[in-house]
C-alpha positions in Angstrom: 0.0 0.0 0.0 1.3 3.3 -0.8 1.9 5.7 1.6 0.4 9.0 2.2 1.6 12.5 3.0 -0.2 15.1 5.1 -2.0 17.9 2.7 -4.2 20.7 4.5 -7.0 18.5 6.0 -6.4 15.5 3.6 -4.2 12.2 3.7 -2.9 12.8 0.7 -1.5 10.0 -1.3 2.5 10.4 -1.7 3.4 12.2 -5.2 4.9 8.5 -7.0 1.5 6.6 -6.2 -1.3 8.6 -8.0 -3.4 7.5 -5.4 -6.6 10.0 -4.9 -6.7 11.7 -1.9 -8.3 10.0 1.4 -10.1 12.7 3.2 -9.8 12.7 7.1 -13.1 11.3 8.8 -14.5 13.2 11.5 -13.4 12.6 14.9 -15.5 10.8 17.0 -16.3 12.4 20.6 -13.7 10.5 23.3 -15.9 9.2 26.0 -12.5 8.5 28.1 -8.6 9.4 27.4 -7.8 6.5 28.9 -4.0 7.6 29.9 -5.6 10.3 32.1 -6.9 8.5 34.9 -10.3 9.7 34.7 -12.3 6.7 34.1 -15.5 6.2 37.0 -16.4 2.3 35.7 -18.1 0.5 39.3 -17.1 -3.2 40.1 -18.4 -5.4 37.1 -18.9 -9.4 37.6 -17.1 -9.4 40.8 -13.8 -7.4 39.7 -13.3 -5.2 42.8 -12.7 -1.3 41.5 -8.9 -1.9 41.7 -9.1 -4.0 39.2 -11.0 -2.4 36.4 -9.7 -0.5 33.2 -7.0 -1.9 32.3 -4.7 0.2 29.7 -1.2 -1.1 29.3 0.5 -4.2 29.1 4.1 -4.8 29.1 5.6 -8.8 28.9 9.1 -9.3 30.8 10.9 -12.1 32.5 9.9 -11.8 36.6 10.2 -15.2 37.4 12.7 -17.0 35.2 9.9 -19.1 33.5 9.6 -20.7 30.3 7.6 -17.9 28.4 6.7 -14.3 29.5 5.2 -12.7 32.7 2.8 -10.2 31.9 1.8 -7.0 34.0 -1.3 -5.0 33.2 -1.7 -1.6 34.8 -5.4 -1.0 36.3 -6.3 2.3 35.7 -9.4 3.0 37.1 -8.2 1.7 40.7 -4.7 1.4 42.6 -3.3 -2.1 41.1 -1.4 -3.4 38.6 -2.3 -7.2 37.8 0.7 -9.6 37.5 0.1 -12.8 35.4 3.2 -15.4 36.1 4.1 -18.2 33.7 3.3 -21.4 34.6 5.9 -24.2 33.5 3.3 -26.5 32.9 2.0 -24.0 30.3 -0.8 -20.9 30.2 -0.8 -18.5 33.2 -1.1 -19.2 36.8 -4.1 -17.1 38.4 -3.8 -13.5 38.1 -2.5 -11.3 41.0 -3.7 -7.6 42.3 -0.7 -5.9 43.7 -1.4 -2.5 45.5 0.9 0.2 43.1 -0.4 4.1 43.2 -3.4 6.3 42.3 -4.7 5.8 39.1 -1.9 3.8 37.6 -1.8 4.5 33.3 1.5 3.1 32.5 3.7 0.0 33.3 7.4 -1.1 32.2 9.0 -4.3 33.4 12.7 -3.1 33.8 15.7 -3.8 35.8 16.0 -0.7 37.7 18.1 -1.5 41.2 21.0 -3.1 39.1 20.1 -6.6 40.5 20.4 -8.9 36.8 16.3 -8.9 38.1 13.6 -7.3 35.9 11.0 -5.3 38.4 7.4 -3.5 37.5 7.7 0.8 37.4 4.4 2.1 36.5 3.5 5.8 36.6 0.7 6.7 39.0 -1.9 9.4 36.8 -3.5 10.3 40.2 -0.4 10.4 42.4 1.9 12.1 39.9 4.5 9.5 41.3 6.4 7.1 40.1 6.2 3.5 41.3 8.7 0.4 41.6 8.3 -2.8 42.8 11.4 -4.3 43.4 11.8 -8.3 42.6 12.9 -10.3 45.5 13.3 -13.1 43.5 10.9 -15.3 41.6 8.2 -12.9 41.0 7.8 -12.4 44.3 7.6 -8.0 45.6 8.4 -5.9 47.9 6.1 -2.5 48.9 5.9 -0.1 46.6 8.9 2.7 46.1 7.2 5.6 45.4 9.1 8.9 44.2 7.5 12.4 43.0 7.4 13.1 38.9 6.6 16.7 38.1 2.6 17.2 37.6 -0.7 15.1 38.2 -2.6 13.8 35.1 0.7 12.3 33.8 0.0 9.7 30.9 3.5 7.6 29.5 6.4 6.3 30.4 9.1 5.3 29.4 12.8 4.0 30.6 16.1 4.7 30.0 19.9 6.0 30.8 19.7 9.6 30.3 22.5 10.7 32.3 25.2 8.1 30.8 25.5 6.7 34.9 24.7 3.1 34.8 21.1 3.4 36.0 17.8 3.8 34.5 15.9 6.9 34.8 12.2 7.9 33.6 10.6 10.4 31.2 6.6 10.9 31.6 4.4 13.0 29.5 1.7 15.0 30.6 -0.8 16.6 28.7 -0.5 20.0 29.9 2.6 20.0 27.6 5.7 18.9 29.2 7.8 16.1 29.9 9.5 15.1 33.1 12.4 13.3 33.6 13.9 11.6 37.2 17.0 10.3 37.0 17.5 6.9 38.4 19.0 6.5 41.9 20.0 2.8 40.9 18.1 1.5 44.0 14.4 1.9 42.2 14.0 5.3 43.8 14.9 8.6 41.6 15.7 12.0 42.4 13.4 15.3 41.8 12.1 16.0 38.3 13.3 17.7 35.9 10.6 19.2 33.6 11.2 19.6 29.6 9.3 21.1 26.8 6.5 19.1 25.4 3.6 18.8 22.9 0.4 19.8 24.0 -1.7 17.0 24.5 1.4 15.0 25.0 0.0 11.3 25.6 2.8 9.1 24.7 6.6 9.5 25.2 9.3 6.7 23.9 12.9 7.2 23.6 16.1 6.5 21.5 19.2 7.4 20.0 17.8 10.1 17.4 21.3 11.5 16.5 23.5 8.4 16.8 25.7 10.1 19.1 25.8 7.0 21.7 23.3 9.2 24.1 19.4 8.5 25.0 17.1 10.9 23.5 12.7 11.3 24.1 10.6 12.1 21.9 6.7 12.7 22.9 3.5 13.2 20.7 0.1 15.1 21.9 -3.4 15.0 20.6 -3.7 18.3 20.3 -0.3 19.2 18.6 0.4 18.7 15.1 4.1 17.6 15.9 6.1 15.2 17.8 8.3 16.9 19.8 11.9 15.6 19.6 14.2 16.3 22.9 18.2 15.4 21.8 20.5 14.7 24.6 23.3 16.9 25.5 25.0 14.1 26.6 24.7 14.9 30.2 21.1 14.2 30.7 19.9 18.0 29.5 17.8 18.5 26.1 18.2 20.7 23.2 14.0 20.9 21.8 13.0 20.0 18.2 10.0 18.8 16.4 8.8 16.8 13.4 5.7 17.4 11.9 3.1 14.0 12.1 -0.3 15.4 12.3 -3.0 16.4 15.4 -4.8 13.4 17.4 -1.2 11.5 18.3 -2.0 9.1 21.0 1.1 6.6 21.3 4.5 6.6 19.5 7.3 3.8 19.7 11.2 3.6 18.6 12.6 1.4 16.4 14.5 0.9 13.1 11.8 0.1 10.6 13.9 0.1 7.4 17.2 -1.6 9.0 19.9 1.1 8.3 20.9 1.4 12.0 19.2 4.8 12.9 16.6 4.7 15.0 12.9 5.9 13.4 10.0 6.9 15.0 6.0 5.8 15.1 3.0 7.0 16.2 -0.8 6.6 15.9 -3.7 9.1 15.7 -7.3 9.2 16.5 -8.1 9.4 12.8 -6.7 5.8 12.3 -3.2 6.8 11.1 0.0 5.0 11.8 2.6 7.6 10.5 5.9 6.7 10.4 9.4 9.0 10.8 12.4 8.1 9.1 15.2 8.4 11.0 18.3 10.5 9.0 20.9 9.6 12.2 21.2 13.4 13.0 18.3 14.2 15.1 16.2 14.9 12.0 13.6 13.0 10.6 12.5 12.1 6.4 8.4 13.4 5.7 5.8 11.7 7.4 4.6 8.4 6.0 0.8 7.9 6.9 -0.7 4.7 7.0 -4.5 3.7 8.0 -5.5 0.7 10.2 -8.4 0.9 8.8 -9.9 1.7 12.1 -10.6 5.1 14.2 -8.9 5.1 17.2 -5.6 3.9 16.7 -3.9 3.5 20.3 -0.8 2.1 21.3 0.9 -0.6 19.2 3.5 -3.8 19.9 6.6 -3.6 17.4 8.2 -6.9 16.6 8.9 -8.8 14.1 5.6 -11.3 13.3 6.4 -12.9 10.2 10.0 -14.1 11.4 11.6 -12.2 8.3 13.8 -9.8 9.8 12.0 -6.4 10.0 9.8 -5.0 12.5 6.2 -5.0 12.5 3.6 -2.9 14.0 0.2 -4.6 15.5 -2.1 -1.9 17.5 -5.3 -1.8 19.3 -8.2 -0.2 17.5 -10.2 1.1 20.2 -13.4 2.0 18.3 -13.2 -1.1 16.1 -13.1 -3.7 19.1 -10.0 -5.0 16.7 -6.6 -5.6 16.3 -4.6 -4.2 13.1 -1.3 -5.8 11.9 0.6 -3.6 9.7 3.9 -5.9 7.9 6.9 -4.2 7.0 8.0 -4.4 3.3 11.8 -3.9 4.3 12.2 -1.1 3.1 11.0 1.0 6.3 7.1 1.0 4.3 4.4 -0.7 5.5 1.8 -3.0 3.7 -2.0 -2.6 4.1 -3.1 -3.6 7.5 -4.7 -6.9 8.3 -7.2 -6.3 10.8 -8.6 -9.3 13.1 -11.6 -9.1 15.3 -10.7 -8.5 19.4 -14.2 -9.1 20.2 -13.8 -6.9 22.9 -12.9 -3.7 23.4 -9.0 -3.0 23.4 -7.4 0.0 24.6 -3.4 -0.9 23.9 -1.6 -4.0 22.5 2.0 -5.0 23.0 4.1 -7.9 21.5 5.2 -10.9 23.8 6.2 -15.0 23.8 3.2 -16.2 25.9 3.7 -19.9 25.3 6.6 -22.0 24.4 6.7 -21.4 20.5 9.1 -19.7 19.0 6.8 -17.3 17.4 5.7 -13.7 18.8 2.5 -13.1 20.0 0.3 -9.7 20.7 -1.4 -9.1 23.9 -4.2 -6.3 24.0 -5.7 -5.4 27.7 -9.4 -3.8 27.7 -13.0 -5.3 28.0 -16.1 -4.4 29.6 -15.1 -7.4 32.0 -11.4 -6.8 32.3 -9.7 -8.7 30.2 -6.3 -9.4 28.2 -7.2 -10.2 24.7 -4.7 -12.7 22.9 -3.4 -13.4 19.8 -0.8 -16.3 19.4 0.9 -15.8 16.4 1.9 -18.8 14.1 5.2 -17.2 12.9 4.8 -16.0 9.4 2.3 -12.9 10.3 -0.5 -14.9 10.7 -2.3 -15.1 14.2 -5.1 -17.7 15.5 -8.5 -16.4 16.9 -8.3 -13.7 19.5 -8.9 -15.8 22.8 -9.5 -14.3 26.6 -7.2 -14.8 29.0 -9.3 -13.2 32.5 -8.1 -10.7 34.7 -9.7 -11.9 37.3 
């Protein structure tokens, strides 16, 4: 499928395709950003309020198992739901472990130096940040909390920004900023440093923009038509530029789509847009390259290779379409129509993970009316099987 390139109010088919021009739709009303915290859903089917809305997902190795741990954030309560692998195969029963207020985001990450991963999550209603350490086999301690900047915070994301040897944070908040704590190496960070951001700014994701060996953020906002693009000094302070993708941005990852070593960026939009940045290894980016899911709603997306050839792929939750949309990489850094395979529930985020003891890669998408994490088990050449529940109890 041929990519398209922004044009006034129009996707407008890139100048080499001929395609006509695909007009924007109109934007339905959001009943619920979910990043921000704000959702009031009561205790459905016996799921205690702690345990409803659940936004993110991330997959990570807590417990030394065959496959991957999984850890959902609960953002309409104070939990984060831990699902550990079972050697015997599937999931043992799902665990509620008391995190923050409002929790909207959650990494599994080494961050006390220990060789063990842990859970950070970013508390929307507490403006803090929480870790919980692993002891050892998936087994916690109590909550670290430290202080980010403001409340309503909505991403995170994890990295070295300082060049010490520990992992610091960047959040995003949609008063337009971004905040970033540098890591104490003990799962506790220092005050917050606040940066520049879009307005809007719902999803943050970092990388080396410039290829000059340093961790750099980059954050997109519904309401701005840019991503804005913070380059390292190399001592954890930012220079501030942007790249032009397009109003409704609601999640954006890193990663090298079309295999030249320089990282690229990605983000989707309300509209349905996955637009993609090519990375020039300088801190500047190619044109934006739009492509639709074929859904509105477009949240946040699992990057990873699904068809075993090499190059990333993208697969993202379509929260109005109660779907999933796999977008395949050509190799080239394009991306072929997207494939889009009934959730039959509604997903708010999907993220890429091993959840049984195949080789291939799978997608994971938490939502429901019932909470639930939505799976797809992929068969290794960018096909998946039927979307099947796995209960969040």
């Amino acid at each position: 499928m041929a990519a398209t390139v922004l044009s006034g109010s129009t996707l407008a088919a890139a100048p080499a395709s001929g395609d006509d021009a695909i007009a924007v739709p109109d934007l339905p009303p959001l009943p619920v950003l979910p990043q921000l915290g704000l959702s009031p859903l009561p205790s459905l089917a016996g799921v205690p309020a702690d345990g409803l809305w659940p936004t993110e997902v991330d997959t990570g190795n807590l417990t030394d198992g065959p496959f991957d741990d999984i850890v959902v954030a609960n953002e309409a309560g104070t939990s984060v739901t831990v699902l550990r692998a079972n050697p015997a195969g599937g999931y043992h029963p799902p665990e509620r472990i008391d995190i923050g207020l409002l929790p909207s985001n959650v990494h599994i990450h080494d961050m006390n130096d220990d060789a063990r991963d842990d859970i950070v999550v970013m508390d929307a209603g507490g403006n803090t940040i929480s870790v919980l350490l692993n002891e050892g086999g998936g087994t916690f301690g109590k909550a670290v909390r430290s202080q980010t900047d403001t409340l309503a915070t909505a991403a995170l994301t994890i990295d070295d920004f300082n060049g010490d040897g520990h992992e610091d944070t960047a959040v995003s908040h949609p008063g337009g900023s971004v905040a970033v704590n540098f890591g104490n190496g003990d799962g506790t960070f220092g005050p917050p440093t606040s940066l520049a951001g879009p307005l809007g700014g719902i999803g943050v994701t970092s990388g080396d923009y410039d290829n000059d060996g340093d961790a750099d953020i980059a954050s997109v906002g519904a309401a701005s038509p840019t991503q804005t693009i913070l380059l390292n000094n190399g001592d954890g302070t930012f220079r501030h530029t942007s790249a032009p993708v397009g109003i409704g941005g609601i999640c954006n990852r890193t990663a090298d789509l079309d295999g030249n070593g320089t990282a690229d960026l990605i983000s989707s939009h309300v509209d349905g847009r996955i637009t993609v940045l090519r990375g020039h290894g300088d801190g500047t980016f190619a044109e934006a390259a739009h492509y639709p899911s074929k859904s509105l709603w477009a949240s946040c997306f699992g990057v990873g290779d699904y068809d075993a050839d090499g190059d990333e792929d993208l697969a993202t939750a379509n929260m109005a379409g109660f779907s999933m949309s796999v977008l395949h990489n050509n190799g080239d850094g394009t991306l072929g129509e997207a494939q889009v395979r009934s959730a039959g529930d509604w997903i708010i985020t999907c993220t890429a993970g091993r959840i049984n003891d195949d080789a291939a890669l799978d997608v994971l998408c938490p939502g429901g009316v019932v909470p639930v994490l939505v799976a797809f088990d992929g068969k290794g050449d960018g096909s998946f099987g039927p979307a099947r529940r796995i209960p969040l109890g």
